[in-house]
DRENLOPA-177354 format. One line per 4 residues: number of its first residue (from 1); for each residue y, z, x of C-alpha. Coordinates in steps of 0.05 Angstrom, whole numbers, plus 5000, padded with zeros to 4 digits. Each point is the difference from the previous one (the first is absolute). Layout:
residues N
NUM> Y,Z,X ~ ...
END
This chain:
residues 419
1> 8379,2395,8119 ~ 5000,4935,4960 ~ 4995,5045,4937 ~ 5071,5036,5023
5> 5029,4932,5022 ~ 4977,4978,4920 ~ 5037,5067,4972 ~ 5062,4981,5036
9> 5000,4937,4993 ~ 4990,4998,4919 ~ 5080,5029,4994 ~ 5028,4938,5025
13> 4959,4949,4958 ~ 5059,4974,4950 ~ 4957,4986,4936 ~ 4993,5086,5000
17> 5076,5005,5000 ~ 5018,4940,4948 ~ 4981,5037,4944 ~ 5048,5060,5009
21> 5057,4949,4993 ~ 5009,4999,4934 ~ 5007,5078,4997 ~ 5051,5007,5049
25> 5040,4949,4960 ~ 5009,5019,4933 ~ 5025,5067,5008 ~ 5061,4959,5027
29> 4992,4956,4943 ~ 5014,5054,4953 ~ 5048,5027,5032 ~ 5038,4936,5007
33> 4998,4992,4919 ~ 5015,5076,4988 ~ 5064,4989,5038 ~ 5016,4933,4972
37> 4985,5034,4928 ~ 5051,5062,5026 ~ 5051,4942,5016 ~ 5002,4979,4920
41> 5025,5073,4986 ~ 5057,5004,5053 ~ 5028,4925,4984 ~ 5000,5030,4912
45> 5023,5067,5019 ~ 5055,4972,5058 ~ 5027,4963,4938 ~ 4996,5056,4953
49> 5061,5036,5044 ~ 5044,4948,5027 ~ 5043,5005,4950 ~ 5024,5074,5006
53> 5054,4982,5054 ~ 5026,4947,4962 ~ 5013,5045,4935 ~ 5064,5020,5026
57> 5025,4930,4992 ~ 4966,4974,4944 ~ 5041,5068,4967 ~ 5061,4977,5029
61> 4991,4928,4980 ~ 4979,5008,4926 ~ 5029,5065,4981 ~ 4944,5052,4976
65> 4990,5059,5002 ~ 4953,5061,5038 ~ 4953,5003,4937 ~ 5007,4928,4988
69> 4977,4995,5069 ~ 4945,5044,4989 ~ 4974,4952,4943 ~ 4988,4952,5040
73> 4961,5038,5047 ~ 4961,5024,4939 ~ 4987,4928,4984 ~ 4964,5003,5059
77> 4967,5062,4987 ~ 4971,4968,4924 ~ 4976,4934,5035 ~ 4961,5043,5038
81> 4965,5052,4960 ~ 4984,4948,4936 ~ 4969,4951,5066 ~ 4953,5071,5021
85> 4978,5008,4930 ~ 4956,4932,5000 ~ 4998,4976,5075 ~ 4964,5052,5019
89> 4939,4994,4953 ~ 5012,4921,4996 ~ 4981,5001,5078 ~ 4951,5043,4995
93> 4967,4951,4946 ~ 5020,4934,5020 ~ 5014,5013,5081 ~ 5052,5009,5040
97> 5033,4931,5013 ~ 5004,4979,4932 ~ 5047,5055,4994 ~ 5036,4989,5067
101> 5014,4931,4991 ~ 5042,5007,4937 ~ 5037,5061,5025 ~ 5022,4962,5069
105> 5029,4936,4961 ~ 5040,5052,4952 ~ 5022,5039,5069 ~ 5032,4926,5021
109> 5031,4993,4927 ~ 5031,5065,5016 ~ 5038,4977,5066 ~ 5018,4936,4964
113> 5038,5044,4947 ~ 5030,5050,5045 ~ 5023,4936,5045 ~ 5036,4978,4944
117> 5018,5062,4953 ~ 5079,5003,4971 ~ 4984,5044,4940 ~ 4969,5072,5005
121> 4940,4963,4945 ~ 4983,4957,5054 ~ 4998,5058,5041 ~ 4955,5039,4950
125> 4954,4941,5001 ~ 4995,4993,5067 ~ 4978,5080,5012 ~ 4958,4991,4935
129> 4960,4948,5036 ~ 5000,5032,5072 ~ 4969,5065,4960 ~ 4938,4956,4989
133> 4993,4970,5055 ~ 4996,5060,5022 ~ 4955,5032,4944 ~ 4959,4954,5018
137> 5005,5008,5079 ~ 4990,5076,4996 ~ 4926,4992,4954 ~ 4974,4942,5023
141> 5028,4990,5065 ~ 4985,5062,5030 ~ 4933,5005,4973 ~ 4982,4937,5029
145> 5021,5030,5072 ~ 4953,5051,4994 ~ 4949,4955,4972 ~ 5005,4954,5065
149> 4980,5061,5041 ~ 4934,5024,5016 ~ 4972,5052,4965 ~ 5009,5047,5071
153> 5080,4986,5002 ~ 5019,5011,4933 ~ 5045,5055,5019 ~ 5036,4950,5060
157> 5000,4956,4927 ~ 5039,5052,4961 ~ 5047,5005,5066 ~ 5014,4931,5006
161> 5008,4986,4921 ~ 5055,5062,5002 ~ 5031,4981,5059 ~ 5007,4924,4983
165> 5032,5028,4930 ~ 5061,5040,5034 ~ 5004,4957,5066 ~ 5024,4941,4949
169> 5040,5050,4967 ~ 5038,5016,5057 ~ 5007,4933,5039 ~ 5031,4969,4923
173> 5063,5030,4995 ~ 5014,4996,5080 ~ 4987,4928,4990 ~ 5044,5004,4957
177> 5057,5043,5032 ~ 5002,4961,5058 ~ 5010,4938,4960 ~ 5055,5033,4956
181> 5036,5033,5062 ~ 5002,4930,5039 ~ 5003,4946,4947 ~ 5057,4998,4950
185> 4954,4974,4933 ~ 4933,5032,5030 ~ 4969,4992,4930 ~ 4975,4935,5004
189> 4974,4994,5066 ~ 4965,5071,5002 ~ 4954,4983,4936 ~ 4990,4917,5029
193> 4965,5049,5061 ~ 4964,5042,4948 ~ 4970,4941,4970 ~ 4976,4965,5062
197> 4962,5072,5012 ~ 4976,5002,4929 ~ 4970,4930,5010 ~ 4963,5003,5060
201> 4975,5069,4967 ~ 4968,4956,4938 ~ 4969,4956,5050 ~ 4975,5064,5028
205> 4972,5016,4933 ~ 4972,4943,4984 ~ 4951,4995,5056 ~ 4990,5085,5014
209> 4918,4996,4979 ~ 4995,5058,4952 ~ 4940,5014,4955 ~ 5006,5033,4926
213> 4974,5058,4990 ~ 4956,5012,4926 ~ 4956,5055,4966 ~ 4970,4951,4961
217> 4983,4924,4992 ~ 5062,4957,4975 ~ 4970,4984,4939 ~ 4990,5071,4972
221> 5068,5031,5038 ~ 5045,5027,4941 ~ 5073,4964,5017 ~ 5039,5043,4942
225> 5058,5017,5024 ~ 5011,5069,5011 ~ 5040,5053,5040 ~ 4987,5003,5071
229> 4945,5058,5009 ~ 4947,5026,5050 ~ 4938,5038,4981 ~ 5010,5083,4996
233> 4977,5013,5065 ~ 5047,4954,5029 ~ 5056,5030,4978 ~ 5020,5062,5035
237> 5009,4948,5063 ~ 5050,4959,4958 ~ 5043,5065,4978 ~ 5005,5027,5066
241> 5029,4935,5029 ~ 5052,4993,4944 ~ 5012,5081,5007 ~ 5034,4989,5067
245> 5015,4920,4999 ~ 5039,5007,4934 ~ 5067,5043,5034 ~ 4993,4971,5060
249> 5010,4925,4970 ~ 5050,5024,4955 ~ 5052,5027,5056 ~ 4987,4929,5029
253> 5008,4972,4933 ~ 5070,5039,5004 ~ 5024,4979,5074 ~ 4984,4935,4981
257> 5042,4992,4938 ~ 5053,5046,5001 ~ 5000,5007,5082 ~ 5053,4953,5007
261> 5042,5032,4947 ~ 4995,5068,5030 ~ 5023,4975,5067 ~ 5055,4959,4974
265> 5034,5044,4947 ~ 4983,5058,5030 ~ 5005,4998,5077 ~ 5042,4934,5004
269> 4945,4962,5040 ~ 5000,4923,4969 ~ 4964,4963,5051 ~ 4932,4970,4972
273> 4975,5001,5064 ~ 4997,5073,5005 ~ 4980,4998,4925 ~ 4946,4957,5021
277> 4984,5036,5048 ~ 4991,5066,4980 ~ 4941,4976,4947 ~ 4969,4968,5061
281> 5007,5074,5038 ~ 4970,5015,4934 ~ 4935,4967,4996 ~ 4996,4987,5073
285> 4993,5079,5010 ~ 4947,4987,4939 ~ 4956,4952,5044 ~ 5008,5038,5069
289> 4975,5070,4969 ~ 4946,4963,4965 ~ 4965,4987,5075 ~ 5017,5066,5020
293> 4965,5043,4948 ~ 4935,4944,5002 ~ 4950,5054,5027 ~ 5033,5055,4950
297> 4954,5022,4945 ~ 5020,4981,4924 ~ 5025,5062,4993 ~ 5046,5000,5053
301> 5034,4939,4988 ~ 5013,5014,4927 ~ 5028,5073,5011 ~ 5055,4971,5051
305> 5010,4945,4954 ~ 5018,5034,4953 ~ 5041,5054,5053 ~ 5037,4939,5021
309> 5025,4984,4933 ~ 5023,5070,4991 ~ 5035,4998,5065 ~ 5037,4934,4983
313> 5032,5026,4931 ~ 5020,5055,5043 ~ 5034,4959,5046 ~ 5031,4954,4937
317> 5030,5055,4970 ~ 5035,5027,5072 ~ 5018,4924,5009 ~ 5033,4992,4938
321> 5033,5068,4989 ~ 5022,5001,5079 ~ 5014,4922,4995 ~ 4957,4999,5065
325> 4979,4922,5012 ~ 4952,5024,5054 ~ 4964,5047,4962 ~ 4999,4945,4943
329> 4952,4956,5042 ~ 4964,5057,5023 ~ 4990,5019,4927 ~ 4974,4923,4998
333> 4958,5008,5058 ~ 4960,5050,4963 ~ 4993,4972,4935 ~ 4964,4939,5031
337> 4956,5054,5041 ~ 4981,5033,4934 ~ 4990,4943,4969 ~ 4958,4964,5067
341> 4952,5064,4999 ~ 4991,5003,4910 ~ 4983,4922,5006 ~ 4948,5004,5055
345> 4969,5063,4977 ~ 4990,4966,4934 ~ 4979,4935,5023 ~ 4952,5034,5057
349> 4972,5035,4943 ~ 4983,4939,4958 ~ 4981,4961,5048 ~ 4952,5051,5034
353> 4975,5027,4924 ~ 5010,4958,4953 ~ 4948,4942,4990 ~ 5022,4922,5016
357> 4990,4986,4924 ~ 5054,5054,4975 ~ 5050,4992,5055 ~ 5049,4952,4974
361> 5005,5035,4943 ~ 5001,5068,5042 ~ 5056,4977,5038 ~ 5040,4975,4934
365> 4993,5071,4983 ~ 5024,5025,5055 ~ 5063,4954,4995 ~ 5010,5022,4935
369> 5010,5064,5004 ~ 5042,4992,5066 ~ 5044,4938,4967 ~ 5016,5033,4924
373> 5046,5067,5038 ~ 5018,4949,5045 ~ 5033,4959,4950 ~ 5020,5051,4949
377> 5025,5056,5045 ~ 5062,4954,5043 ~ 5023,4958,4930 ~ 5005,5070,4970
381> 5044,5029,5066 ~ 5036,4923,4994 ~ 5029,5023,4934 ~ 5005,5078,5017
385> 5043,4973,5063 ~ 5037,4956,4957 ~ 5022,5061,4959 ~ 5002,5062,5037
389> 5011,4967,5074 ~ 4958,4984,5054 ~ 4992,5067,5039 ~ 4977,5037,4934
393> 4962,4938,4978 ~ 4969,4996,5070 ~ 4988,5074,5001 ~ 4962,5013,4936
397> 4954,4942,5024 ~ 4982,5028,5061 ~ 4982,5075,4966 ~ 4956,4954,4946
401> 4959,4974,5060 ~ 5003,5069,5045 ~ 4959,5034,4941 ~ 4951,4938,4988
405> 4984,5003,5075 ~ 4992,5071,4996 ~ 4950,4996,4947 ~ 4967,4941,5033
409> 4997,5042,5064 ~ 4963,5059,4958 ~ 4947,4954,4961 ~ 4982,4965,5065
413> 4988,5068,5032 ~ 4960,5022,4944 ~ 4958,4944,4989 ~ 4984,4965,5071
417> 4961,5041,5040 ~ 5008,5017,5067 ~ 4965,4958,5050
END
């Protein structure tokens, strides 16, 4: 008897459960500083598209045209991709925040210069800089989520890195509808918002605990710079992502930048709200699918990725040709589907594959490839539209991105086995 009274007895003795404390605690640690690390890529990205409703009026205001307009997206578009060809091996050398830091304080620079833009250069500058902020964001930033996580919930890493990147997306140009359909000069007071977010997102940064990540000592590390690579075997992963993310971003690239345009020249509909709001549709559709397909194989997820793309050029050419506005933000809808499914197949796949050391750099190849046909392919249609009109324009677009789907769609099939 006094034996059993010991046995059960010995359960309730507290200095048996102390040590089990610390265990239960930092899973929610980490996941506490993934999230606050996800946070850093919604506040870059949310500024990245705030400025697509107010196109419209800085078009009206300082007279320029549909490819002008385009340029300054593209400025955007170069900030970017020269920021992916060094942040990416930069933080995988030197760490994370050392890149983050820099790329926050030229995110607020950014709002400063679109608060105050009256020439289309200003403009230009202002894109130029939000393009490295979020070159930066997109390498560093979202490697560091996944590095926050443990080595079990890399996958919920990749999901919460993707998500954060088209949640931000989507809530920065409804911010900025909203402020554009109720305030009569919503300019200023829209990016004075953005840059109390940015701020308390550098704070963030500044105290998120992340750890480098090296091959070697720092004293025999090789800092040449050179372009962002992975090792062979790594590579397969990296092509696959930017086979499907690369249409998918660029009929978002498209919505975002000519969107207005299309639904004010061509279906009479000048309200920035619904502007605004359509993108948000957009990338809003991009984050809710992304929870939806969580449990679907890689496979999966990049074959209707890249079936969602298809659909929504589809639906752009019926839109445009029928002058259907409904159909136009269905067409939307899709594109940030497509896009959703390309980015978190890609990211799942480096951040489930690809080692900690290689996956900045993995990730600013990934980007890459999505960012160059993202920036190329809608400045091209900008001038084609300015030519031949916006229904042609629009239409030989969509049957550029219908065939890169398609082949997407095939090497996917062919290469990713079946689970």
């Amino acid at each position: 008897m006094n034996n059993i009274a010991h046995q059960t007895h010995t359960p309730q003795n507290p200095q048996t459960a102390k040590p089990t404390t610390p265990h239960t605690r930092a899973p929610k640690r980490q996941n506490l500083a993934m999230l606050l690390a996800a946070s850093l890529v919604t506040a870059v990205f949310a500024l990245s598209n705030s400025p697509t409703p107010l196109y419209v009026r800085w078009q009206a205001q300082l007279g320029f045209s549909a490819g002008t307009l385009t340029l300054v997206f593209a400025a955007y578009i170069v900030g970017l991709l020269l920021t992916l060809l060094v942040a990416g091996q930069l933080a995988d050398q030197i760490g994370r925040k050392p890149v983050l830091i820099p790329g926050l304080v030229l995110a607020i620079v950014a709002c400063v210069l679109f608060a105050t833009a009256e020439t289309v250069l200003v403009l230009g500058i202002a894109r130029f800089l939000t393009g490295v902020s979020v070159g930066v964001i997109v390498s560093a930033g979202m490697a560091a989520v996944v590095d926050l996580a443990a080595n079990e919930r890399k996958r919920q890493a990749s999901l919460a890195a993707s998500v954060a990147m088209v949640l931000g997306a989507g809530l920065g140009p409804l911010l900025a509808g909203i402020y554009a359909q109720l305030l009569p000069n919503p300019v200023v007071p829209l990016f004075v918002t953005e840059l109390i977010v940015l701020t308390v997102a550098l704070v963030i940064a500044i105290v998120l605990p992340l750890k480098q990540h090296h091959t070697t000592q720092p004293a025999t590390r090789d800092r040449r710079w050179r372009l962002p690579s992975v090792p062979r075997e790594y590579q397969i992963h990296v092509l696959l992502g930017i086979a499907v993310f690369a249409p998918g971003i660029t009929a978002t690239s498209f919505v975002l930048s000519l969107g207005p345009s299309v639904l004010s020249t061509l279906l009479g509909i000048t309200s920035p709200l619904i502007a605004g709001g359509m993108a948000c549709a957009m990338f809003l559709a991009a984050t809710g699918v992304q929870f939806a397909v969580a449990r679907f194989s890689i496979r999966t997820i990049f074959l209707l990725g890249a079936s969602a793309t298809m659909l929504a050029m589809g639906s752009l050419i019926l839109a445009v040709t029928a002058s259907l506005s409904a159909i136009l933000v269905l067409s939307a809808v899709l594109a940030g589907i497509g896009q959703g499914l390309g980015q978190l197949g890609g990211l799942t796949l480096i951040g489930t594959r690809v080692p900690g050391v290689h996956r900045a750099q993995a990730n600013s190849l990934l980007n890459i490839g999505g960012y160059i046909p993202a920036g190329i392919i809608p400045v091209a249609t900008g001038f084609l539209i300015d030519g031949i009109g916006l229904g042609a324009g629009a239409t030989g677009f969509a049957m550029v991105l219908v065939a890169a789907a398609a082949a997407a769609f095939m090497f996917v099939a062919r290469e990713l086995p079946k689970a």
